[in-house]
MARLO-532737 format. One record per residue: residue number from 1; y, z, x of N, C-alpha, C in turn. Coordinates in steps of 0.2 Angstrom, whole numbers, plus 5000, padded with zeros to 4 digits. Layout:
<nodes>
  resi  nnorth   nup  neast  canorth  caup  caeast  cnorth   cup  ceast
   NUM       Y     Z      X        Y     Z       X       Y     Z      X
...
</nodes>
This chain:
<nodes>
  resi  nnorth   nup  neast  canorth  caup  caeast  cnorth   cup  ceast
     1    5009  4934   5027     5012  4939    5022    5015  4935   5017
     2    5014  4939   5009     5018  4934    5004    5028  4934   5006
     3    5027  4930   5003     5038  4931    5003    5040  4932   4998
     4    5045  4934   4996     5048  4938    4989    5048  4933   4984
     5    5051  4928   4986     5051  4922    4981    5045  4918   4980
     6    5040  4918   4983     5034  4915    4979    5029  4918   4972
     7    5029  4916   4970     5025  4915    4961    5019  4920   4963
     8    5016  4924   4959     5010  4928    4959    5004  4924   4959
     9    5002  4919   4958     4998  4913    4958    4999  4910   4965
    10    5003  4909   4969     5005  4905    4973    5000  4911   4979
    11    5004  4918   4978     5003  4924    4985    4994  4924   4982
    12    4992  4924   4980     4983  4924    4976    4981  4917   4981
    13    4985  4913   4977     4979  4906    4981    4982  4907   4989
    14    4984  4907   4992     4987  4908    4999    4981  4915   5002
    15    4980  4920   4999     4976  4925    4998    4967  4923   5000
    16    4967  4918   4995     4960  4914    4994    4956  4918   4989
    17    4961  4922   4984     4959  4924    4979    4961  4918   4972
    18    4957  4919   4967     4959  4916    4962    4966  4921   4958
    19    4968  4918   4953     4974  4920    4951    4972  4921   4942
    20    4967  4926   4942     4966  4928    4935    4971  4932   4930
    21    4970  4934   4926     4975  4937    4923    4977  4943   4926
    22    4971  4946   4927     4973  4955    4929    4975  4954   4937
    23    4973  4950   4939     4976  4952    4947    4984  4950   4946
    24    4987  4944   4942     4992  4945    4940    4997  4947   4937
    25    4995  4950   4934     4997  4959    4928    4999  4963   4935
    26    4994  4963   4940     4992  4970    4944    5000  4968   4950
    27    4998  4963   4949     5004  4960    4957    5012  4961   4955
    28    5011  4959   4947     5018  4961    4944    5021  4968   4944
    29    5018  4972   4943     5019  4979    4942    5020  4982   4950
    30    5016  4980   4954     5016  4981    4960    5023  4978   4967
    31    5025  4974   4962     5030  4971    4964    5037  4975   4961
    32    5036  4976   4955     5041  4980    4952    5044  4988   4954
    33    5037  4989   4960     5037  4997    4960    5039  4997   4965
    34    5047  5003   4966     5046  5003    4974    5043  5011   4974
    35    5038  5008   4982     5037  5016    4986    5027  5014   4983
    36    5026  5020   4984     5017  5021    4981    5017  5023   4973
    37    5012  5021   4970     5010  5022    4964    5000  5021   4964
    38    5000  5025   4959     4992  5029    4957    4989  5024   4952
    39    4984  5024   4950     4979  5019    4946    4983  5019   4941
    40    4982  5028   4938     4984  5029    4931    4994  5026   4930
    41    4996  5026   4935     5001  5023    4935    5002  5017   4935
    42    4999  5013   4938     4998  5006    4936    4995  5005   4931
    43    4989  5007   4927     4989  5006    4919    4995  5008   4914
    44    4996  5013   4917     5001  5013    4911    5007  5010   4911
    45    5009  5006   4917     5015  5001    4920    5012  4995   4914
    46    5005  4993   4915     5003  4988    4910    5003  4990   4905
    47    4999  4995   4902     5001  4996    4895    5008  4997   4892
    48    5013  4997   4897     5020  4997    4893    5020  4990   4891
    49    5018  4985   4895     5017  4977    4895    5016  4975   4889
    50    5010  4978   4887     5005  4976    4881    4998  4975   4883
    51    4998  4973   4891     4990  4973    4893    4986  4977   4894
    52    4981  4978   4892     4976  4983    4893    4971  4982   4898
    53    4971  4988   4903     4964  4988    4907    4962  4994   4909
    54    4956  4994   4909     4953  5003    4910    4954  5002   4917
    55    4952  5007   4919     4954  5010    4925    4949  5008   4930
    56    4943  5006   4928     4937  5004    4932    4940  4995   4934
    57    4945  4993   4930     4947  4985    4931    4952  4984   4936
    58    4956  4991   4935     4963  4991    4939    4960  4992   4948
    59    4956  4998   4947     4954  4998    4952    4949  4993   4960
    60    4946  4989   4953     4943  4985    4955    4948  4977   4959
    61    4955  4978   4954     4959  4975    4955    4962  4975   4963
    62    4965  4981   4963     4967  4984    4969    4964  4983   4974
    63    4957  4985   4975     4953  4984    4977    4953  4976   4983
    64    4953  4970   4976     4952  4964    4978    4960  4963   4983
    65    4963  4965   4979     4973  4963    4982    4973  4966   4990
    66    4968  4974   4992     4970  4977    4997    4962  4973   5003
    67    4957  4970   4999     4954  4967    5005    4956  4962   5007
    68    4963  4960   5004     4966  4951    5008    4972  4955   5011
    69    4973  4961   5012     4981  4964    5014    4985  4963   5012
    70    4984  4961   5004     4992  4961    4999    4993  4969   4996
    71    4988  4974   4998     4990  4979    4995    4987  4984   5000
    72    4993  4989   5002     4990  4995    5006    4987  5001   5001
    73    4982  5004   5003     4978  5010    4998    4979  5017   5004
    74    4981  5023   5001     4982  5026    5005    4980  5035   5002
    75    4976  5038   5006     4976  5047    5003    4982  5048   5006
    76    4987  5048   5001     4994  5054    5005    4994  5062   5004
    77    4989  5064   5000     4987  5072    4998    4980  5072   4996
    78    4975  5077   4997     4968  5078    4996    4968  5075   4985
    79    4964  5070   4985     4961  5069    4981    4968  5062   4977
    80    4972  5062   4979     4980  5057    4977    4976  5050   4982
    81    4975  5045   4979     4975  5038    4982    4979  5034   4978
    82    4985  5031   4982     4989  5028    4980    4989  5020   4984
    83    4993  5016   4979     4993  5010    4981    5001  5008   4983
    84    5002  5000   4986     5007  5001    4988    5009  4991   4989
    85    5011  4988   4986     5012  4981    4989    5015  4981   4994
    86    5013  4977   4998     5012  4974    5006    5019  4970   5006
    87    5026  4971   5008     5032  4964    5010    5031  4964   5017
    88    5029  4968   5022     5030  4965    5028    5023  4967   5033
    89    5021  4964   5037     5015  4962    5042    5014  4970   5043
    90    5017  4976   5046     5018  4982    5048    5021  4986   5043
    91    5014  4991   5041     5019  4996    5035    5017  5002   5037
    92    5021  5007   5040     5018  5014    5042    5023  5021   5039
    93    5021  5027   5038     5023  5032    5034    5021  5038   5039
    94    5025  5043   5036     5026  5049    5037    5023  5053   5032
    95    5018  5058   5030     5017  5060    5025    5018  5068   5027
    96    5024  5072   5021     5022  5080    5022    5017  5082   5018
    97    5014  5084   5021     5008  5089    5016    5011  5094   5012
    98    5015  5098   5014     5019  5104    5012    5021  5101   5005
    99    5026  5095   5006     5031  5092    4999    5028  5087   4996
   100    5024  5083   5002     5023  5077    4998    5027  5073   5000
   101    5035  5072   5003     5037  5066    5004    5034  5061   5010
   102    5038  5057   5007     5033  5050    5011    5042  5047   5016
   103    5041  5048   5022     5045  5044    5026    5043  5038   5029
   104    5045  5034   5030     5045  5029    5035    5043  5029   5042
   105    5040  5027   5043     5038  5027    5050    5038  5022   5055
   106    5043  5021   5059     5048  5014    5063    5040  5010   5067
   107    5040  5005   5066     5035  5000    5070    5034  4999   5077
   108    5039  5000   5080     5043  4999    5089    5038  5006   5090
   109    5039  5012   5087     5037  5017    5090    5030  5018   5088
   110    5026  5014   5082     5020  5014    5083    5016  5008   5085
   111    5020  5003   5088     5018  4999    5093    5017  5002   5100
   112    5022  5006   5102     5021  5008    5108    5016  5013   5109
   113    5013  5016   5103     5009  5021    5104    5002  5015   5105
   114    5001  5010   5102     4996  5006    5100    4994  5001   5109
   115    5001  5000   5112     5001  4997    5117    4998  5002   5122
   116    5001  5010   5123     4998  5013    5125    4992  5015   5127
   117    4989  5016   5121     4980  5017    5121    4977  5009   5126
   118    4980  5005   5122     4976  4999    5124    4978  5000   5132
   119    4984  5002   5137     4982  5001    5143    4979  5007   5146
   120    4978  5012   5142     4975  5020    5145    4969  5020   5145
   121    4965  5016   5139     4959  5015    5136    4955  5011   5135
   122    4960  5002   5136     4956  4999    5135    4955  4996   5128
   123    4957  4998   5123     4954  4997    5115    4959  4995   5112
   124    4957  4989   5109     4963  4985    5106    4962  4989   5098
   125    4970  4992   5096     4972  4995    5086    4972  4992   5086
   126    4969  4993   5077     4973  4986    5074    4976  4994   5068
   127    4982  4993   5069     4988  4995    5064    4992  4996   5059
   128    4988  4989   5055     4995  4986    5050    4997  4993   5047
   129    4994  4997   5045     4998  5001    5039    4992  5010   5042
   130    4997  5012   5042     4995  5020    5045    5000  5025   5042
   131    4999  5030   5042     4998  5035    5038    4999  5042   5041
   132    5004  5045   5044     5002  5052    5049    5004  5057   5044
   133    5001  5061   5042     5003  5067    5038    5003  5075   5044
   134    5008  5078   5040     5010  5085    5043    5015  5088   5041
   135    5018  5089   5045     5025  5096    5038    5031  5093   5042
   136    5035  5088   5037     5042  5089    5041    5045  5095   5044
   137    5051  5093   5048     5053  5100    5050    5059  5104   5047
   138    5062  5099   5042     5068  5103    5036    5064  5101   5030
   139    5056  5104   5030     5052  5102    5023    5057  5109   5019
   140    5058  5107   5014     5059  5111    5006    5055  5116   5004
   141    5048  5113   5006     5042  5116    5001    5039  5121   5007
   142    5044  5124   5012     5040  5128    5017    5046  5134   5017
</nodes>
């Protein structure tokens, strides 16, 4: 897992990705973002920079960041794929459909669900980053 203080270059080569520009551009913004954020939201986090990348680059960017596990990619609502930098081994969410907010979702408690199956079933999770979506219960938007 990167650490807060390591260089963008450093988390890439540790990664076993090269440290080109765009995956650099992509890490910085991704670091400066808390919570999730959208393609079109990452370009334009660049384009405030002054760098330019179509969305076929960003994407493909993403892409490379979230097949090493530096980057979670998640449907949080029908047709929204959002992205999300990785600080820690286990990242899990609550999603309302109704609002849209996004809660946190404690580790310990989706550990035990993950320990569980494995002794009822047999079948070893793998975890790292999960996503349960459904209606809070003081949703707003209900």
């Amino acid at each position: 897992m990167p650490q807060p203080n390591q260089s963008p270059s450093d988390v890439l080569r540790g990664s076993g990705l090269r440290a080109t520009p765009a995956r650099l551009a992509v890490i910085d913004v991704l670091r400066a973002t808390q919570g999730h954020v959208t393609v079109a939201e990452v370009i334009e986090a660049l384009t405030t920079q002054g760098a330019k990348f179509d969305q076929s680059t960003a994407y493909r960017v993403l892409s490379d960041l979230g097949g090493v596990g530096l980057v979670a990619e998640s449907r949080l609502s029908p047709g929204d794929t959002v992205f999300e930098w990785i600080s820690q081994s286990n990242h899990h969410h609550l999603q309302c459909t109704s609002c849209g907010r996004t809660l946190p979702l404690n580790d310990e408690l989706v550990q035990e669900f993950i320990d569980s199956v494995h002794e009822r079933h047999g079948f070893h999770v793998n975890a790292t980053h999960l996503v349960l979506s459904g209606i809070e219960h003081d949703c707003p938007g209900v």
